[in-house]
N, C-alpha and C positions, 0 to 999 in steps of 0.2 A: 479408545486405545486399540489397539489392532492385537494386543497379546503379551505371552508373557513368556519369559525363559530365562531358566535360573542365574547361568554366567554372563546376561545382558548384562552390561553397567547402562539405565540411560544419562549420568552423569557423564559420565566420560566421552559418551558418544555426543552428545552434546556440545562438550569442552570443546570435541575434534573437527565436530563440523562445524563451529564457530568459529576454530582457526583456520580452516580452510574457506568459508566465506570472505574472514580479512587477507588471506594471501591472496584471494581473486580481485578483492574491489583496489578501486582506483587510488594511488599514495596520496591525490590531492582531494583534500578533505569538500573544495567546492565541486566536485565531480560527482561524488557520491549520491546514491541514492537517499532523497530525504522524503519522510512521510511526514502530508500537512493534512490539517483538520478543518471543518469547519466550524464557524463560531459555535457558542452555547447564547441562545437569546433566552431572556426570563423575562417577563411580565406577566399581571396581572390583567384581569379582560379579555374583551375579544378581541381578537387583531384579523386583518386581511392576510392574504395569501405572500407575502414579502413580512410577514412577523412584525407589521407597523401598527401598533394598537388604534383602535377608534376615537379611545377617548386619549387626545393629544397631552392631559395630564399625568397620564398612567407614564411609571420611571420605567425606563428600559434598559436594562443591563446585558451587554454583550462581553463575552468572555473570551479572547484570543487562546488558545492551546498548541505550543511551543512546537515547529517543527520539529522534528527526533528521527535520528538515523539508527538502526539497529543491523546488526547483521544477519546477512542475505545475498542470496543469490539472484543477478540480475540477466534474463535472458534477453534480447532485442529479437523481434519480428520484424522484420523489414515490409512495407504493403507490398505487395502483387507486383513482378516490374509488368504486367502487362497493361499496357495504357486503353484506355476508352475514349472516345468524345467528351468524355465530361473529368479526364485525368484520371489520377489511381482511386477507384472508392475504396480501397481495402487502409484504412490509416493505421501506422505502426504503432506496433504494440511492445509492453513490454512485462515480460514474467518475470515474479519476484516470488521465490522459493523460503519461508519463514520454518525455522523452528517455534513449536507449540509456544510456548512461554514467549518469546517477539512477535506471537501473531497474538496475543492477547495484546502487545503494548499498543499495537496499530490496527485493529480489526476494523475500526470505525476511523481509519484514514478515507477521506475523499479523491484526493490525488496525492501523487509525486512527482519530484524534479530530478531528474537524473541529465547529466551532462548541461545544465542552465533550460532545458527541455521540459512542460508539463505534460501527464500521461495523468487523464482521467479514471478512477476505479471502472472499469467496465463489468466483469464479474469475477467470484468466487468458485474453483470449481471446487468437489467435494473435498474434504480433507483424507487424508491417509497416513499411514507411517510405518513404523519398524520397532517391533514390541511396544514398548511403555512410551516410545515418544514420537508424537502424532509431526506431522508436516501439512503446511498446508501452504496453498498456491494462490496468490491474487493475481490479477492481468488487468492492465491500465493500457490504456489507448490513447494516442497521440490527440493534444487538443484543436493543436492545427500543427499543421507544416511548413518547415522554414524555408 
């Protein structure tokens, strides 16, 4: 946490930036940023490098985890408009601004969809905040270009 001061409410500031996340994001709910996961595999044994057991008896249980939107602030990066021989290497990105408590709900997101578009998790940068309630920033990168 970054600190403390008497007349902070972090309830309330919370309340307020969570309403103003939903006045920013988009009225149609397929537009919206969504965070997906990847599977949960479970088995027994050893398995190769793709989580396929050796021993083809061994039961394999994969567990889907429900994409989930939470609110957030959604920034776009556009790549580089300067072109090269080989097109733009700079691929768009996009920042996504969490309160503490929705960045525990997606911390272990791999990617999101925003606008029918996937943007890979690229990194974390540190977290920070404003007394009792921390913020913290993920940035996903375009998977390809359309």
């Amino acid at each position: 946490m970054a600190g403390h001061y008497r007349t902070f409410k972090p309830d309330r500031f919370r309340e307020k930036i969570r309403f103003v996340f939903e006045m920013a994001a988009p009225p149609q709910d397929e537009r919206r940023l969504t965070f997906h996961f990847h599977e949960i595999v479970t088995y027994t044994g050893i398995a190769d490098g793709d989580e396929v057991p050796f021993d083809p008896t061994v039961p394999v249980t994969r567990v889907e985890r429900p994409p989930i939107t939470v609110p957030c602030d959604v920034t776009f990066q556009s790549a580089a408009e300067e072109q090269t021989a080989f097109g733009s290497v700079i691929p768009d990105r996009v920042k996504v601004l969490l309160l503490d408590e929705d960045f525990e709900l997606v911390k272990d997101a791999a990617f999101v969809v925003v606008n029918g578009d996937r943007y890979n998790l690229y990194y974390e940068p540190p977290a920070f905040g404003l007394f009792d309630v921390g913020l913290h920033e993920l940035v996903f990168q375009a998977e390809q270009e359309r």
